[in-house]
PDB file as gemmi writes it, atoms N, CA and C in Angstrom:
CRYST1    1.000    1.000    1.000  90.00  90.00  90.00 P 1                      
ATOM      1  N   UNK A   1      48.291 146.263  88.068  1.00  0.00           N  
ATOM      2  CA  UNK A   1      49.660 145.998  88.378  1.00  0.00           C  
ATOM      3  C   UNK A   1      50.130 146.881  89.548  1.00  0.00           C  
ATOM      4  N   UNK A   2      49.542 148.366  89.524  1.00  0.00           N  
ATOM      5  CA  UNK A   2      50.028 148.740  90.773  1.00  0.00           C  
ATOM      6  C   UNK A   2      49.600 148.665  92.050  1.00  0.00           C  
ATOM      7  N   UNK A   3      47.984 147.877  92.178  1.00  0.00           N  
ATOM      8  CA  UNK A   3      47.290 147.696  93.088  1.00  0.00           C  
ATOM      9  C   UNK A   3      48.443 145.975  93.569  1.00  0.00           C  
ATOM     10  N   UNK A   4      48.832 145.610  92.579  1.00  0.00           N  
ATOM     11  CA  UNK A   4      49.661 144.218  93.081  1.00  0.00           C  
ATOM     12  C   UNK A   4      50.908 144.836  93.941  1.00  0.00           C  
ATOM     13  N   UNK A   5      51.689 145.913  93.329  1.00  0.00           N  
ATOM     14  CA  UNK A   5      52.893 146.127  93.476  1.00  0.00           C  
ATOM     15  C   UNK A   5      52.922 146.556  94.974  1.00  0.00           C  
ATOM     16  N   UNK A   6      51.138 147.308  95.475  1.00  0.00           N  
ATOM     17  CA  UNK A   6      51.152 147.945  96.755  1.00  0.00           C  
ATOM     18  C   UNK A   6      51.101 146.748  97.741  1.00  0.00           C  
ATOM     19  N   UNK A   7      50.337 145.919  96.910  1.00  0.00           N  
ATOM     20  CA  UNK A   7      49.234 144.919  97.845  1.00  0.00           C  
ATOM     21  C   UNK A   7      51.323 143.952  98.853  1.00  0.00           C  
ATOM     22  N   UNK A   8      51.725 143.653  97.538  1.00  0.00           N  
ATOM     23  CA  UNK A   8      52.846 142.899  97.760  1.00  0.00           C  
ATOM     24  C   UNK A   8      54.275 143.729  99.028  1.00  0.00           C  
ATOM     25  N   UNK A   9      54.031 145.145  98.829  1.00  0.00           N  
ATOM     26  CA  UNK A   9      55.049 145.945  99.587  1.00  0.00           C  
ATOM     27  C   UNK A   9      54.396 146.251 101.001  1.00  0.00           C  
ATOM     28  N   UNK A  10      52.939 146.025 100.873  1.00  0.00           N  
ATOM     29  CA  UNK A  10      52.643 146.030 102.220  1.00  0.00           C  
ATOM     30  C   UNK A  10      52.358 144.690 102.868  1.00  0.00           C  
ATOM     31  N   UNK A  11      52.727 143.702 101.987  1.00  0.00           N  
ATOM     32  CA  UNK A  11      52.594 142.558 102.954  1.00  0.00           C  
ATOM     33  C   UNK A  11      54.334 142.174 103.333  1.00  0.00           C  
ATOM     34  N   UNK A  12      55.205 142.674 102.694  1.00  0.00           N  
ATOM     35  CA  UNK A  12      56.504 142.873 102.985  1.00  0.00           C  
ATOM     36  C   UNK A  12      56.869 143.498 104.127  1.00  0.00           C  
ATOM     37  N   UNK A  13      56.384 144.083 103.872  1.00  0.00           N  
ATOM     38  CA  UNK A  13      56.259 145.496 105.249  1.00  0.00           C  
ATOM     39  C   UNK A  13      55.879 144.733 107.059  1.00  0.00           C  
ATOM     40  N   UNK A  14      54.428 144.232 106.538  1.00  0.00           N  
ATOM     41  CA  UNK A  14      53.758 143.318 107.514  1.00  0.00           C  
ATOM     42  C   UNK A  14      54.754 142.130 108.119  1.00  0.00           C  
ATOM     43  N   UNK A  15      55.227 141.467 107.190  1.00  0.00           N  
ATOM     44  CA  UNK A  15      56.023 140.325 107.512  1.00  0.00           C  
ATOM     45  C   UNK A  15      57.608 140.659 108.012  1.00  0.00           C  
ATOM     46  N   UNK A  16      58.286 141.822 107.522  1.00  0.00           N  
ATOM     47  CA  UNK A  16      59.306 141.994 108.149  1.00  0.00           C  
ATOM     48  C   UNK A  16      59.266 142.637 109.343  1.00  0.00           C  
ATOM     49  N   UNK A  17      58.007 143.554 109.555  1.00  0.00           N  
ATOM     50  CA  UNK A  17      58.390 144.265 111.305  1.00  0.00           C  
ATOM     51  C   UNK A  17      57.479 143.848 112.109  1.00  0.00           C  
ATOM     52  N   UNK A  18      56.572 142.559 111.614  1.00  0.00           N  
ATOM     53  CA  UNK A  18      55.944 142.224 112.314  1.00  0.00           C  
ATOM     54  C   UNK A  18      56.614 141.616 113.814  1.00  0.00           C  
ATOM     55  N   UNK A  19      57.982 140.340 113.527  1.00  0.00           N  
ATOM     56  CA  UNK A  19      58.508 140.037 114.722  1.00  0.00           C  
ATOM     57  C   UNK A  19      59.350 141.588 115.708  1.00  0.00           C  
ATOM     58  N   UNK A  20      59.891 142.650 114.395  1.00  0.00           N  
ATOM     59  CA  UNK A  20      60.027 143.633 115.524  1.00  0.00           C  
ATOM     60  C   UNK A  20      59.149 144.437 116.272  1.00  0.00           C  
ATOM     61  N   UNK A  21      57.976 144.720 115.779  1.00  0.00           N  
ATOM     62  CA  UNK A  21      56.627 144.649 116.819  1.00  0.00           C  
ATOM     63  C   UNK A  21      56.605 144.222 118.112  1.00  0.00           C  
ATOM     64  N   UNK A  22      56.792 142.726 117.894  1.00  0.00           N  
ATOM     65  CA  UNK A  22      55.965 142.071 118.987  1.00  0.00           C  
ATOM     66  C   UNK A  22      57.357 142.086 120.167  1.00  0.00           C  
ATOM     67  N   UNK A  23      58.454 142.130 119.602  1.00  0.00           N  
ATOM     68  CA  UNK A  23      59.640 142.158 120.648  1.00  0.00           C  
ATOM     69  C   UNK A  23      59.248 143.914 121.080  1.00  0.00           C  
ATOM     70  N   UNK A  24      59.265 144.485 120.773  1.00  0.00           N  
ATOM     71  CA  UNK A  24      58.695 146.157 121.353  1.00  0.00           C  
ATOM     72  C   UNK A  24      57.103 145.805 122.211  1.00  0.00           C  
ATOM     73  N   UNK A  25      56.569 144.951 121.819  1.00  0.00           N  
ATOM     74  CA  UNK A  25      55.019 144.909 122.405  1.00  0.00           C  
ATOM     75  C   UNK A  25      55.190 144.182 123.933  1.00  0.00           C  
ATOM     76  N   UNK A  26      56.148 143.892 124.320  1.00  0.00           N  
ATOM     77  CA  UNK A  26      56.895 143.101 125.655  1.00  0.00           C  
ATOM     78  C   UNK A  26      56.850 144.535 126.538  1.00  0.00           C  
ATOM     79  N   UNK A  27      58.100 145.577 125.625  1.00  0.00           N  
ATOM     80  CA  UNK A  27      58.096 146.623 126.860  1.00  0.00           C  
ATOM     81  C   UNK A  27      56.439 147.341 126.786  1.00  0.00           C  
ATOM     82  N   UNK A  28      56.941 148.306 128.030  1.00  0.00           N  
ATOM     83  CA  UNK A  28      55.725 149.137 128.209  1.00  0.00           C  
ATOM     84  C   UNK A  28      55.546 150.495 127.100  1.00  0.00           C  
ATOM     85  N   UNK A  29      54.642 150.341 126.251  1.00  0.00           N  
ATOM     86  CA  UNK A  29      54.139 151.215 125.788  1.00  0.00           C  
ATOM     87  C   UNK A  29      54.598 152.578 125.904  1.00  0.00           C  
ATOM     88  N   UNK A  30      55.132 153.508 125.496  1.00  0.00           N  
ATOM     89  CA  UNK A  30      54.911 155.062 125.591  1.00  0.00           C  
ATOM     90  C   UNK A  30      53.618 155.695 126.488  1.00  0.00           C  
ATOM     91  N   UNK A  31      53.549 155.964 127.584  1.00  0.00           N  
ATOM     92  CA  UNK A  31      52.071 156.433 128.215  1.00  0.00           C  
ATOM     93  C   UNK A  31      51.468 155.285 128.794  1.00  0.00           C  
ATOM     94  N   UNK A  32      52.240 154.202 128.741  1.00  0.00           N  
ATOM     95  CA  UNK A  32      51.448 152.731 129.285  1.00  0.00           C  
ATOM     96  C   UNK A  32      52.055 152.521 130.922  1.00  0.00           C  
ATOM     97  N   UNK A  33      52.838 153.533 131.281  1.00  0.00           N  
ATOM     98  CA  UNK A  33      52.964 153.832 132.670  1.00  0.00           C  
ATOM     99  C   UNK A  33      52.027 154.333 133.434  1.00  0.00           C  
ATOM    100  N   UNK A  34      51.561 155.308 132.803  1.00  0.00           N  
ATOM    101  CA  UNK A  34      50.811 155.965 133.636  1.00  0.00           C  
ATOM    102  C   UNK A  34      49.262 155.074 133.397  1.00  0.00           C  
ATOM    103  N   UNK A  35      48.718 154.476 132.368  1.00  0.00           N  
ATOM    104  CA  UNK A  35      47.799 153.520 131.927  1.00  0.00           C  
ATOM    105  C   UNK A  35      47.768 152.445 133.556  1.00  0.00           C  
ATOM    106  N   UNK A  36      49.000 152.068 133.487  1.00  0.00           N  
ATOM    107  CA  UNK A  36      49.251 151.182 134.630  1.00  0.00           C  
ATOM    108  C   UNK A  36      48.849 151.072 135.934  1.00  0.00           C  
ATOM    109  N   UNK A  37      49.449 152.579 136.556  1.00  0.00           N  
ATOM    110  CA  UNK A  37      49.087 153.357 137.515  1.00  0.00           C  
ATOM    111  C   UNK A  37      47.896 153.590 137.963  1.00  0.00           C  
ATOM    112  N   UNK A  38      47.017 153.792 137.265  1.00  0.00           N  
ATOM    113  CA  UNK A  38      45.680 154.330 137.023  1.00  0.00           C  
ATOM    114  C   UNK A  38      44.367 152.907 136.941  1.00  0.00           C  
ATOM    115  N   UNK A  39      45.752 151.517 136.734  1.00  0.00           N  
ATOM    116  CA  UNK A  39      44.410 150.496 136.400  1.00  0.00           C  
ATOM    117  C   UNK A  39      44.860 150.177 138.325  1.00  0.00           C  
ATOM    118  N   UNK A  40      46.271 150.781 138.771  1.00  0.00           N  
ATOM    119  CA  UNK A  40      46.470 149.668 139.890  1.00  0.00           C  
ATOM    120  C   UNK A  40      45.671 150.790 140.900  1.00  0.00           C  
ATOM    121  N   UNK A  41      45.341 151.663 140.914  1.00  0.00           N  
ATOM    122  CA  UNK A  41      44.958 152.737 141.900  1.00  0.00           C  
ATOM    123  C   UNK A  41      43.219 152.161 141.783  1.00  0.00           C  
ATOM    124  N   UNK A  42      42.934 152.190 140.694  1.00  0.00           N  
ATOM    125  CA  UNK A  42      41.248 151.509 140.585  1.00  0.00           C  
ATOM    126  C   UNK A  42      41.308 150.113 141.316  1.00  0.00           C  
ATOM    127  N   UNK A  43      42.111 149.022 141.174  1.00  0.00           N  
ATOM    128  CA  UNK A  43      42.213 148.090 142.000  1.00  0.00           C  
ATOM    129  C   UNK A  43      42.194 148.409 143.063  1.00  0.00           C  
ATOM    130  N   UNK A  44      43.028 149.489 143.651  1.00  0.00           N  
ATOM    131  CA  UNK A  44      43.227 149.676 145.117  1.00  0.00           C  
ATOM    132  C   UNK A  44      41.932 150.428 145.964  1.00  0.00           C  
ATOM    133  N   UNK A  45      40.943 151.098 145.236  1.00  0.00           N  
ATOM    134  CA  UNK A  45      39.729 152.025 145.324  1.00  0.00           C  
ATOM    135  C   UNK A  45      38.682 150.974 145.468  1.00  0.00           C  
ATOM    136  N   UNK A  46      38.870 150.302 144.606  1.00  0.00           N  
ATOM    137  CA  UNK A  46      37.414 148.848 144.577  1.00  0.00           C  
ATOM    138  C   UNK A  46      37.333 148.564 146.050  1.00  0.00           C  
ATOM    139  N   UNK A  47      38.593 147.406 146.498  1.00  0.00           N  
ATOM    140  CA  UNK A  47      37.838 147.179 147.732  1.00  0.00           C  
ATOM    141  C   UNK A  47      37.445 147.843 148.935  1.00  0.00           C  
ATOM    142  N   UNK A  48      38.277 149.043 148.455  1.00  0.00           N  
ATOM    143  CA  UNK A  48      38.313 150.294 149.907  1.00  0.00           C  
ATOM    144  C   UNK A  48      36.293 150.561 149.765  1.00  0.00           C  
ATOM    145  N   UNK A  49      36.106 150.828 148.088  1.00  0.00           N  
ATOM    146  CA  UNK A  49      34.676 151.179 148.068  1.00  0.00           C  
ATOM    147  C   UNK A  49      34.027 149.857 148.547  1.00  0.00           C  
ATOM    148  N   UNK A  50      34.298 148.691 148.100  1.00  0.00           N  
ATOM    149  CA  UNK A  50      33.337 147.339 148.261  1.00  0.00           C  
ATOM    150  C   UNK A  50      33.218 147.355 149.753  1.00  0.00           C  
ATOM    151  N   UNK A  51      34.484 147.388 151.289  1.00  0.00           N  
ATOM    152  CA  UNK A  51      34.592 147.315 152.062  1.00  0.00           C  
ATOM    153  C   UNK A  51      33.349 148.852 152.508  1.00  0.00           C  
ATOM    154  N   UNK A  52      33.748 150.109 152.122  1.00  0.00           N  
ATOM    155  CA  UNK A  52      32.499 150.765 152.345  1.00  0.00           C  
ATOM    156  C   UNK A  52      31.138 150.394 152.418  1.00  0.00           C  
ATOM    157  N   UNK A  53      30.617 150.005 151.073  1.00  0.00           N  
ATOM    158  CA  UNK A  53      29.192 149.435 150.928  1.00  0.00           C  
ATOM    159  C   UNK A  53      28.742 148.576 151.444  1.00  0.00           C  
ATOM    160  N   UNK A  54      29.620 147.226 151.982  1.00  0.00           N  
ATOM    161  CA  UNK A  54      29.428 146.524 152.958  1.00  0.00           C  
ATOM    162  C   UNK A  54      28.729 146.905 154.693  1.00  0.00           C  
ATOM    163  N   UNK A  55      29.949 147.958 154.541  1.00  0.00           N  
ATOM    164  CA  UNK A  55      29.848 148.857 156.108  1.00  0.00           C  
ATOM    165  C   UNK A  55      28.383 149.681 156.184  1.00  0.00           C  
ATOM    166  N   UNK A  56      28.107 150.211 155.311  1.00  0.00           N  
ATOM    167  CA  UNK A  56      26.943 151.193 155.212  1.00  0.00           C  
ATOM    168  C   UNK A  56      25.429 149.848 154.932  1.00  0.00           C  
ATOM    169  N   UNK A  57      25.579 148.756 154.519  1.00  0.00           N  
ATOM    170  CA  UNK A  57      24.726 147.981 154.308  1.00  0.00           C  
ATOM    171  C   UNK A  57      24.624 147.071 155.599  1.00  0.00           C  
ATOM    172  N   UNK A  58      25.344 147.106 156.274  1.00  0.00           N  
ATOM    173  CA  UNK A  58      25.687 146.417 157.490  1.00  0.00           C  
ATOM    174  C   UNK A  58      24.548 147.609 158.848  1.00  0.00           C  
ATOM    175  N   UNK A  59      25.161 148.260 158.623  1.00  0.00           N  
ATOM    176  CA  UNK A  59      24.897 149.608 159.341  1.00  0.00           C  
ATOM    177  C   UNK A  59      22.938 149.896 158.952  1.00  0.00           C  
ATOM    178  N   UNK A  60      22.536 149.868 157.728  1.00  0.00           N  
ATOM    179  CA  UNK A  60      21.237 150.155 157.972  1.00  0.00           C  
ATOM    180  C   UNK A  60      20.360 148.802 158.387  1.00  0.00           C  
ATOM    181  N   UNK A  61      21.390 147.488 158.113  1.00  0.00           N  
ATOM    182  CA  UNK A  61      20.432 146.053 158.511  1.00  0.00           C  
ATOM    183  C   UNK A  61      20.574 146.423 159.839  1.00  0.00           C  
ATOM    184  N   UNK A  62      21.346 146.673 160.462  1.00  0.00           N  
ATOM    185  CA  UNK A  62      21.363 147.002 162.189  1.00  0.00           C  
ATOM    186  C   UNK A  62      20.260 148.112 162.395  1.00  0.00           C  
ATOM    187  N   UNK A  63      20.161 149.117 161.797  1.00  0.00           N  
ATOM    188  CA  UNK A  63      18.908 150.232 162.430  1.00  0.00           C  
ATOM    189  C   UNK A  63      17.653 149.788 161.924  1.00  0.00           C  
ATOM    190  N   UNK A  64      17.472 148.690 161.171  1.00  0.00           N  
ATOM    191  CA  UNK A  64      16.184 148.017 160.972  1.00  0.00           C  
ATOM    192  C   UNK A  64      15.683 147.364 161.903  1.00  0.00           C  
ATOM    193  N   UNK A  65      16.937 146.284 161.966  1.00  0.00           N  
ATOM    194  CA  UNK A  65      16.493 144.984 163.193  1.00  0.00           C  
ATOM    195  C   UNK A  65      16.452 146.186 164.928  1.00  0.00           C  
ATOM    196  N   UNK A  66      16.882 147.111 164.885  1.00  0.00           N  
ATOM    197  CA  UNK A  66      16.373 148.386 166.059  1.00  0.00           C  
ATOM    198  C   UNK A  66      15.263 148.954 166.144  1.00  0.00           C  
ATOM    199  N   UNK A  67      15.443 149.282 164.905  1.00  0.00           N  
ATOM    200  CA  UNK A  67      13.879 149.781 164.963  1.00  0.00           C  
ATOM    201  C   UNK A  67      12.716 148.818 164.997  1.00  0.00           C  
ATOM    202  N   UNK A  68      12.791 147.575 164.766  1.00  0.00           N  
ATOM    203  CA  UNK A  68      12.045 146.783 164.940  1.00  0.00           C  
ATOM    204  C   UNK A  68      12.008 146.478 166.333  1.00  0.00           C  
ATOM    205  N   UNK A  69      13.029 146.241 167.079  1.00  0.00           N  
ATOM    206  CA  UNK A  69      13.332 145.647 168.299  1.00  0.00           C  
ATOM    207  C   UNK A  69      12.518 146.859 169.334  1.00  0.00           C  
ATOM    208  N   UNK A  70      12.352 148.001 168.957  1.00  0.00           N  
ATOM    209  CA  UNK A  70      11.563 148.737 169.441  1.00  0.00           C  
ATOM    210  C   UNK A  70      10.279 149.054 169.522  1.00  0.00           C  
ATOM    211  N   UNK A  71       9.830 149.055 168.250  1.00  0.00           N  
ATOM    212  CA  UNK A  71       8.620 149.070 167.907  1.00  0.00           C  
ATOM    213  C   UNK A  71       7.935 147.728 168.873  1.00  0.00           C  
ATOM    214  N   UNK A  72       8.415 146.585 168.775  1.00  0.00           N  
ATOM    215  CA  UNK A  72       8.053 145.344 169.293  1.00  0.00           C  
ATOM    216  C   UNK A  72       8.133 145.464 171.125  1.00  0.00           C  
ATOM    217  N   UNK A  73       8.991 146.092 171.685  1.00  0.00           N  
ATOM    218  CA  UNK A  73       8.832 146.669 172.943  1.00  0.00           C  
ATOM    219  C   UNK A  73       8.975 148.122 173.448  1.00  0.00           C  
ATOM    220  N   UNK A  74       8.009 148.057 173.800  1.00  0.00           N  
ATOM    221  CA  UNK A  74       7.898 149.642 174.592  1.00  0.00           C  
ATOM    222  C   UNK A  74       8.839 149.964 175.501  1.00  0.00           C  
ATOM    223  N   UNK A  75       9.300 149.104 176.362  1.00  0.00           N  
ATOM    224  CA  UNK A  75       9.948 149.638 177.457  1.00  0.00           C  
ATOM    225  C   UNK A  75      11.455 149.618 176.968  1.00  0.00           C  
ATOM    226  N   UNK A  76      11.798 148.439 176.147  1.00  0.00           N  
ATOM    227  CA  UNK A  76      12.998 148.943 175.451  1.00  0.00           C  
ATOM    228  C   UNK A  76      13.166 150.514 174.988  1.00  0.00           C  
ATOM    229  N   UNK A  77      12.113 150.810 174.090  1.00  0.00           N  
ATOM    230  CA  UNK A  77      11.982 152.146 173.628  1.00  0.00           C  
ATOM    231  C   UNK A  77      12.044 153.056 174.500  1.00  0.00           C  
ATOM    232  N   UNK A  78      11.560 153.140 175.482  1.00  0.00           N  
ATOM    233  CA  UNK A  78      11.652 154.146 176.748  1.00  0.00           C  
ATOM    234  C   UNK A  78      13.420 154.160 177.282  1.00  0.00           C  
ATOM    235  N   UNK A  79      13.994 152.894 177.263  1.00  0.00           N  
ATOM    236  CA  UNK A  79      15.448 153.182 177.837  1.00  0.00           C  
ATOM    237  C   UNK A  79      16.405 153.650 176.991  1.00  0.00           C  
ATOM    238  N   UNK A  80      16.155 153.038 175.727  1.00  0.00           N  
ATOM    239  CA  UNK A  80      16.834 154.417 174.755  1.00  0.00           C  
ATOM    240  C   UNK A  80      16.397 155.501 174.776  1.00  0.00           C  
ATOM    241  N   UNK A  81      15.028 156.021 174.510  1.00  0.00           N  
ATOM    242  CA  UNK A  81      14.891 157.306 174.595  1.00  0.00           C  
ATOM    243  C   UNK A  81      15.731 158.161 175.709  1.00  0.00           C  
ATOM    244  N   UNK A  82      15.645 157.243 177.052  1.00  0.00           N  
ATOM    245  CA  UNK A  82      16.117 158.124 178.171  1.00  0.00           C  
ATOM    246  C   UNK A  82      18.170 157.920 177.605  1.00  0.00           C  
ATOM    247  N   UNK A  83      17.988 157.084 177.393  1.00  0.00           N  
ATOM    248  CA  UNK A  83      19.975 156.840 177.040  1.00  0.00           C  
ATOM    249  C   UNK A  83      20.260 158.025 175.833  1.00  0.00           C  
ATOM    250  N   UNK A  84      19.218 158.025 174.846  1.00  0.00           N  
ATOM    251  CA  UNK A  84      19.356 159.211 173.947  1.00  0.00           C  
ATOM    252  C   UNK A  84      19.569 160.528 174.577  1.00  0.00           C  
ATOM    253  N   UNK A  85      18.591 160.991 175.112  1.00  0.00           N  
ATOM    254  CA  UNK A  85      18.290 162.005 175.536  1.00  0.00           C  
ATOM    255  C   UNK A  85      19.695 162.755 176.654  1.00  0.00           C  
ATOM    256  N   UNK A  86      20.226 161.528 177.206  1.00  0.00           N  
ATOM    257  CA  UNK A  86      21.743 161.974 177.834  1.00  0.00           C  
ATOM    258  C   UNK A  86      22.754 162.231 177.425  1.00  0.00           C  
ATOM    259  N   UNK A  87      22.874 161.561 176.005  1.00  0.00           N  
ATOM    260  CA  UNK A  87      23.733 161.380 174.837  1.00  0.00           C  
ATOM    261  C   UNK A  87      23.541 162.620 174.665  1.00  0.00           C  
ATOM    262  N   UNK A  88      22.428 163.363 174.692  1.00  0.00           N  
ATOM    263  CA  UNK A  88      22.560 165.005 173.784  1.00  0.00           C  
ATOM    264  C   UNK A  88      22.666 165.371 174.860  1.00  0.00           C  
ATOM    265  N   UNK A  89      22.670 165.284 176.147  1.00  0.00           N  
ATOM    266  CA  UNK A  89      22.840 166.445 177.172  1.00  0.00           C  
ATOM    267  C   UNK A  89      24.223 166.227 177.264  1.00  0.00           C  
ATOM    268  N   UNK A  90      25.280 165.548 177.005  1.00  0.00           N  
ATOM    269  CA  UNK A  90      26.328 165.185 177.245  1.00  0.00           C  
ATOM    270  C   UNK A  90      26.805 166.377 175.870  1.00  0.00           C  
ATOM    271  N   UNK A  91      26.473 166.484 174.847  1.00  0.00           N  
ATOM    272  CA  UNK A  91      27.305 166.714 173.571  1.00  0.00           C  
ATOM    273  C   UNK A  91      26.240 168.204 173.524  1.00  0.00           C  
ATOM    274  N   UNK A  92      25.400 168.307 174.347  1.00  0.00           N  
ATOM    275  CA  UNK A  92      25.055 170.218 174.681  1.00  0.00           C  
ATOM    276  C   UNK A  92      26.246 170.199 175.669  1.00  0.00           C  
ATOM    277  N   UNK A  93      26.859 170.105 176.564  1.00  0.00           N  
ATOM    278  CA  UNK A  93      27.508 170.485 177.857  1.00  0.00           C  
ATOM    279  C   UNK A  93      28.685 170.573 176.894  1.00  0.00           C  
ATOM    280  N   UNK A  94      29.147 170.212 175.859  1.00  0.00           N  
ATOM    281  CA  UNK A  94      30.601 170.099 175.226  1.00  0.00           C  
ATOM    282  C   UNK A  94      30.315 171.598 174.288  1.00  0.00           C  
ATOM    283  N   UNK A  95      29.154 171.653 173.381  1.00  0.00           N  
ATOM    284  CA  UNK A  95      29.152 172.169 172.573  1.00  0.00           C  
ATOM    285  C   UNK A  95      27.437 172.967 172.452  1.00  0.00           C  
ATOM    286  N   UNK A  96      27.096 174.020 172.886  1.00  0.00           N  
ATOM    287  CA  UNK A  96      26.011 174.931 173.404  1.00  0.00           C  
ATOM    288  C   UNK A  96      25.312 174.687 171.772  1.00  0.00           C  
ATOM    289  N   UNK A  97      25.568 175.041 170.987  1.00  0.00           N  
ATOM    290  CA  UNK A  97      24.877 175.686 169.894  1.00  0.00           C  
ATOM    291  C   UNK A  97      23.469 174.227 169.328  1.00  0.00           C  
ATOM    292  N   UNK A  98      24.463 172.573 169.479  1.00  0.00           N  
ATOM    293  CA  UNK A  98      23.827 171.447 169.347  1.00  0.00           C  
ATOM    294  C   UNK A  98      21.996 171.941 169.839  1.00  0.00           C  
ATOM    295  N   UNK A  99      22.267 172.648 171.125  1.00  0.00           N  
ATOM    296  CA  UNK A  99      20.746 172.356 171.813  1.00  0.00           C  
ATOM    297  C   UNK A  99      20.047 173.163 170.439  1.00  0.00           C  
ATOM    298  N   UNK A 100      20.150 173.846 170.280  1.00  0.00           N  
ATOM    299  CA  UNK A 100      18.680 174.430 169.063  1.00  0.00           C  
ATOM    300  C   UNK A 100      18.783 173.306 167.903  1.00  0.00           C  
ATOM    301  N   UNK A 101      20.350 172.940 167.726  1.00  0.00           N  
ATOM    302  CA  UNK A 101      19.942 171.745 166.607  1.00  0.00           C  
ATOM    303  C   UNK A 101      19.125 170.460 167.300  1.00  0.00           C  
ATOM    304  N   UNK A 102      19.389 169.742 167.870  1.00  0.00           N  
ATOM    305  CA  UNK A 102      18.609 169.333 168.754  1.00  0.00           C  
ATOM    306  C   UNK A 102      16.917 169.532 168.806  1.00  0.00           C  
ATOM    307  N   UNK A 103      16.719 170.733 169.095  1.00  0.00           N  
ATOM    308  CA  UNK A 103      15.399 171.223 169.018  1.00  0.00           C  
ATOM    309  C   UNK A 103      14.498 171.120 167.978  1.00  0.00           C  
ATOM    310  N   UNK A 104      15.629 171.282 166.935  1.00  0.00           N  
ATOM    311  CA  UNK A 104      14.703 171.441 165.277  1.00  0.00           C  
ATOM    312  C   UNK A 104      14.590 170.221 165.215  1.00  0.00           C  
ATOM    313  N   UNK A 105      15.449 169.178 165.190  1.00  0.00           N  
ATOM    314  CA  UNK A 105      15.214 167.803 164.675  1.00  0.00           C  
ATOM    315  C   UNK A 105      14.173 167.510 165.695  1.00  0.00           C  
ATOM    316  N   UNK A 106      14.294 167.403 166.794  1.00  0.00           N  
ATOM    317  CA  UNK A 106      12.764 167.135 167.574  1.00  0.00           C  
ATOM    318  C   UNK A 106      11.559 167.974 166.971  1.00  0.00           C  
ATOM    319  N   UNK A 107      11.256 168.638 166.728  1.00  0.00           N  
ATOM    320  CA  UNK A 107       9.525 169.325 165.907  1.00  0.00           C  
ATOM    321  C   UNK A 107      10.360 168.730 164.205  1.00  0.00           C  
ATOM    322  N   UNK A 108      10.788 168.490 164.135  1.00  0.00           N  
ATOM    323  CA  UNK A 108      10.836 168.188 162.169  1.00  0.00           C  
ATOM    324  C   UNK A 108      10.439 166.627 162.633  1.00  0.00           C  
ATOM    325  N   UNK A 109      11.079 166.237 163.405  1.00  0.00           N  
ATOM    326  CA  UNK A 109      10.318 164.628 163.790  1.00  0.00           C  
ATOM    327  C   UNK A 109       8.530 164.404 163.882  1.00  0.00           C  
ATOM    328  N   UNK A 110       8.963 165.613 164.695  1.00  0.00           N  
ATOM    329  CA  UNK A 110       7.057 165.324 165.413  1.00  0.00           C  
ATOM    330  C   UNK A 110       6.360 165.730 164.340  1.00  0.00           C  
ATOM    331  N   UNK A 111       6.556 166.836 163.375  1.00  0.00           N  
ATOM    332  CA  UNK A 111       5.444 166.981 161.983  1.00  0.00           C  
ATOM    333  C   UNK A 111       5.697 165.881 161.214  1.00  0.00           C  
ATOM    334  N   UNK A 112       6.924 165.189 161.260  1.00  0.00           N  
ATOM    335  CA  UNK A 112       6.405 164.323 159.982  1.00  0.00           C  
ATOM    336  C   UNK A 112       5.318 163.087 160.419  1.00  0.00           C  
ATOM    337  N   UNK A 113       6.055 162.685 162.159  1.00  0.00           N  
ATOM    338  CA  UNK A 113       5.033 162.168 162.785  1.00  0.00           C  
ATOM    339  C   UNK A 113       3.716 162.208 162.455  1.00  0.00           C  
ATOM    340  N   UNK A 114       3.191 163.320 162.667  1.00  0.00           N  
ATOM    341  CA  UNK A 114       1.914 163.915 162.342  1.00  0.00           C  
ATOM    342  C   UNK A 114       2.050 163.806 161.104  1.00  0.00           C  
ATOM    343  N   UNK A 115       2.369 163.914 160.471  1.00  0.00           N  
ATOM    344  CA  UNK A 115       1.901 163.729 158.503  1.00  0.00           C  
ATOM    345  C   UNK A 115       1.628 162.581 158.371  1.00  0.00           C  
ATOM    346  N   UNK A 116       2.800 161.641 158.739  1.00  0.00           N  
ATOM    347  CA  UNK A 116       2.312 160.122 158.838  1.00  0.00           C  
ATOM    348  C   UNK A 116       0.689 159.860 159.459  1.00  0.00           C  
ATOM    349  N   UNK A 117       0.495 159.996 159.973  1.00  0.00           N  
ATOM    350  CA  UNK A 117      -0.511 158.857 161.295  1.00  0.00           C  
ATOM    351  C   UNK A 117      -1.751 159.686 160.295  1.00  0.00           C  
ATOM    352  N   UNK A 118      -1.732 161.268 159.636  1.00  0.00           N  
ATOM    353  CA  UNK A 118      -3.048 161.283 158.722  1.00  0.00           C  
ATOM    354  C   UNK A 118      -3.033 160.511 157.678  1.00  0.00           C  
TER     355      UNK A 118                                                      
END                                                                             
């Protein structure tokens, strides 16, 4: 009898605040502001990131189809090298310290070079 008496006061319960529930379930939540905020800022991050990954996937199909385009001609390769090579004399004349960086990446190139071709 008292498992009835509960069973019956909580379906009372259920049925009377159920419609005031759902008229409260319209507004925003307690903390469902900031919930909000946080889903519209992830919306706003997606395509900024999707538009990234695009860019960076874009960017290495281009230094493929280059590096291919080189490998496949020599003399191409020779006019970049020389267009490279001005590119850093241009950005030593701005900024001195580049030339030793410069330097290292040229011998860290050429050993791996050499590691490769054994």
């Amino acid at each position: 009898m008292f498992r009835r008496m509960m069973l019956s006061g909580m379906m009372l319960s259920v049925l009377l605040c159920g419609p005031v529930r759902a008229q409260e379930g319209a507004a925003v939540p307690e903390g469902g502001e900031a919930v909000q905020q946080q889903t519209e800022a992830q919306t706003l991050k997606n395509p900024l990131s999707q538009l990234r990954g695009k860019l960076l996937y874009k960017r290495n199909q281009a230094r493929r189809l280059e590096r291919a385009a080189t490998e496949a001609d020599g003399e191409l390769k020779k006019k970049i090298d020389l267009l490279q090579s001005q590119i850093e004399g241009l950005y030593v004349e701005a900024n001195p310290k580049l030339a030793e960086i410069y330097a290292e990446q040229k011998q860290l190139a050429e050993r791996i070079e050499a590691l490769n071709q054994k």
